[in-house]
PyMOL commands that place a pseudoatom at each C-alpha (Angstrom):
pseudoatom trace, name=CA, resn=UNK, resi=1, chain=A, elem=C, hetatm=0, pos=[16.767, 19.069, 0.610]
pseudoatom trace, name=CA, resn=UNK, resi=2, chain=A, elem=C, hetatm=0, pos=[16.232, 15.341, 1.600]
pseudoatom trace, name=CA, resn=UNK, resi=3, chain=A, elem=C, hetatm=0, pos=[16.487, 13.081, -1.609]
pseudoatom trace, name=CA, resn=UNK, resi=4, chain=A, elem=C, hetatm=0, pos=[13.219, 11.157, -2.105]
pseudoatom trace, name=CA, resn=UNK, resi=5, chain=A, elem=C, hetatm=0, pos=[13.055, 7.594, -3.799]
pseudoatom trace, name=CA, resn=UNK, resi=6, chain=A, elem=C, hetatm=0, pos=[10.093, 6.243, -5.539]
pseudoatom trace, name=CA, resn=UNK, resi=7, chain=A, elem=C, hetatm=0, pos=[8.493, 2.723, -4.572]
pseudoatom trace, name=CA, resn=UNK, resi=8, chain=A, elem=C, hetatm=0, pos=[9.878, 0.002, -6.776]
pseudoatom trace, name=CA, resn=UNK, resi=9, chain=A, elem=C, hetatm=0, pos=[6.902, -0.643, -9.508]
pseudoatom trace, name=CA, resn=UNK, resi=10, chain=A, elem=C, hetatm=0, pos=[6.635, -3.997, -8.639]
pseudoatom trace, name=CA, resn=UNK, resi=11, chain=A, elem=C, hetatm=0, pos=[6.164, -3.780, -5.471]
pseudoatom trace, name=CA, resn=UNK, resi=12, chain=A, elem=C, hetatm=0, pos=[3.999, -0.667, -5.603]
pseudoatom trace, name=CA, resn=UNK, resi=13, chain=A, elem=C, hetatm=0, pos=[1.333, -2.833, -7.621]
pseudoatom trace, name=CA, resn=UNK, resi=14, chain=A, elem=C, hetatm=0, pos=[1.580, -5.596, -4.941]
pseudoatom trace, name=CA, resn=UNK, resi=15, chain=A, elem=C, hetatm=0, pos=[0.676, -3.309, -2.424]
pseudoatom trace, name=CA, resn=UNK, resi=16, chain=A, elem=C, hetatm=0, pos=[-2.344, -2.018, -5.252]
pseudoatom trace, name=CA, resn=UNK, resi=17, chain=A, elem=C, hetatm=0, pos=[-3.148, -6.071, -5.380]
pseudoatom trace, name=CA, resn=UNK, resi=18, chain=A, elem=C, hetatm=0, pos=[-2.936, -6.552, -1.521]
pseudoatom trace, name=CA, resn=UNK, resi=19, chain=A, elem=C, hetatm=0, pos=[-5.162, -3.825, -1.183]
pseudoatom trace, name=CA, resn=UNK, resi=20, chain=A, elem=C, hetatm=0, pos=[-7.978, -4.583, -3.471]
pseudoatom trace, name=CA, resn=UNK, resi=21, chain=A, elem=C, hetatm=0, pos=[-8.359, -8.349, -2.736]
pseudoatom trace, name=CA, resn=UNK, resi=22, chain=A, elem=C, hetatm=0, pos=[-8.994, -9.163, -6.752]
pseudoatom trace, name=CA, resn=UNK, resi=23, chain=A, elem=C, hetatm=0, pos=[-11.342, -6.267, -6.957]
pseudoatom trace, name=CA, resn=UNK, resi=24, chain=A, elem=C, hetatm=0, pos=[-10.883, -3.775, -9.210]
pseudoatom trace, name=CA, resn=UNK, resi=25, chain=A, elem=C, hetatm=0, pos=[-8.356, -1.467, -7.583]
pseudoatom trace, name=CA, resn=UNK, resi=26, chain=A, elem=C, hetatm=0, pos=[-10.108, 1.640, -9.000]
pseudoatom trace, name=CA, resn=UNK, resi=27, chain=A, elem=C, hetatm=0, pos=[-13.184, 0.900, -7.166]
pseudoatom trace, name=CA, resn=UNK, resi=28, chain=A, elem=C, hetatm=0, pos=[-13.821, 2.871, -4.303]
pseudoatom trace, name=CA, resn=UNK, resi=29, chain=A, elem=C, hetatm=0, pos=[-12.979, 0.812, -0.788]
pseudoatom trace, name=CA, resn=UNK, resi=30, chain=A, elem=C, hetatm=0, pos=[-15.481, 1.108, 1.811]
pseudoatom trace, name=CA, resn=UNK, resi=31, chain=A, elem=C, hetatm=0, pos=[-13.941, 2.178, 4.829]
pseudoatom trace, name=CA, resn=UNK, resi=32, chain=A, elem=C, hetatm=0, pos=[-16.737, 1.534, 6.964]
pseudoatom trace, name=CA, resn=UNK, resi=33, chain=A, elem=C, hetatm=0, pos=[-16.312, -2.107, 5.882]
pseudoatom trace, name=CA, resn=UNK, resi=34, chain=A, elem=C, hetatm=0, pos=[-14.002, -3.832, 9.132]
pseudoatom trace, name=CA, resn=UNK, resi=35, chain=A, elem=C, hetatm=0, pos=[-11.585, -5.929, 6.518]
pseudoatom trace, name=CA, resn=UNK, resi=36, chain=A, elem=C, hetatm=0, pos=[-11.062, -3.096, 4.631]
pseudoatom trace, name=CA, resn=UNK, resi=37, chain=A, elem=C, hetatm=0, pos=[-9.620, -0.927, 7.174]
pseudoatom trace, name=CA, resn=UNK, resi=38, chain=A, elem=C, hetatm=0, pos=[-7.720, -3.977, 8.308]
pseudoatom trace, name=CA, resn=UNK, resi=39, chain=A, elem=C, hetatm=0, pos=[-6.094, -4.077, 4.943]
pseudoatom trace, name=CA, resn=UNK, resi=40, chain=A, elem=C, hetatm=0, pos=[-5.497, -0.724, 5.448]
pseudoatom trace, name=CA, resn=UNK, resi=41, chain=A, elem=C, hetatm=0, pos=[-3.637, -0.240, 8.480]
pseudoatom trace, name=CA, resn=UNK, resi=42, chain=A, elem=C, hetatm=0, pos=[-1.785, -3.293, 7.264]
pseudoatom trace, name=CA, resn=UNK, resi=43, chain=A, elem=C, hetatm=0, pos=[-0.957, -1.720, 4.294]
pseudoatom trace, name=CA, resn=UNK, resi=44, chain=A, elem=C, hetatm=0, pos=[0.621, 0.995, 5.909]
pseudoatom trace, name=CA, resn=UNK, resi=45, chain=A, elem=C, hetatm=0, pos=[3.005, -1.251, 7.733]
pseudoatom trace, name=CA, resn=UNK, resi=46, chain=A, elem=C, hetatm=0, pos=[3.567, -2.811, 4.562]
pseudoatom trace, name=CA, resn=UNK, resi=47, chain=A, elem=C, hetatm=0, pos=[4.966, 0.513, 3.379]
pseudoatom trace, name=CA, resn=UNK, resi=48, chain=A, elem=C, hetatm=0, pos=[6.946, 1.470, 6.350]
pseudoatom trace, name=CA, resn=UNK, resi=49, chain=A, elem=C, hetatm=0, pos=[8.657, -1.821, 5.868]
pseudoatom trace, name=CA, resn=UNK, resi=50, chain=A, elem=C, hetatm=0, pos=[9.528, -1.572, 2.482]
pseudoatom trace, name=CA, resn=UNK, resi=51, chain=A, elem=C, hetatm=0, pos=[13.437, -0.356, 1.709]
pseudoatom trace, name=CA, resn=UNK, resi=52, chain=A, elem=C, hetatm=0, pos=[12.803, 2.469, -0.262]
pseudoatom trace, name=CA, resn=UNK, resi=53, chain=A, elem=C, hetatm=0, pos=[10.761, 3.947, 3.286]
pseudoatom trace, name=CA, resn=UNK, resi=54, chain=A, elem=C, hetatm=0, pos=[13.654, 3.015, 5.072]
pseudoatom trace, name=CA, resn=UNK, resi=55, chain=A, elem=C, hetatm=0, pos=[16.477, 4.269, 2.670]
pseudoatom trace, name=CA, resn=UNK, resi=56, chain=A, elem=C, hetatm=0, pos=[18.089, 7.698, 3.264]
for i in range(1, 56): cmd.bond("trace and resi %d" % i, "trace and resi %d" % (i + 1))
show_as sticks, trace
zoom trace
């Protein structure tokens, strides 16, 4: 079994932050808006970037 390692709470809520722009980040996004899947996919690379992706 693979051991898993949680994202660092800090930098889980700067991803959160990064993500909702100073909106509330329990509003739904509106993926049909072009920034917003912007954010997205650069979220994403964000996360894949982040050590605790990369740590094994």
């Amino acid at each position: 079994m693979k051991s898993r390692r949680a994202l660092d709470v800090a930098d889980r809520q700067r991803i959160v932050d990064f993500m909702a722009q100073g909106i509330n980040p329990g509003f739904a996004l509106d993926f049909s808006d072009e920034d917003t899947t912007d954010r997205l996919r650069f979220m994403v690379g964000l996360i894949f970037m982040s050590p605790e992706f990369l740590w094994r």
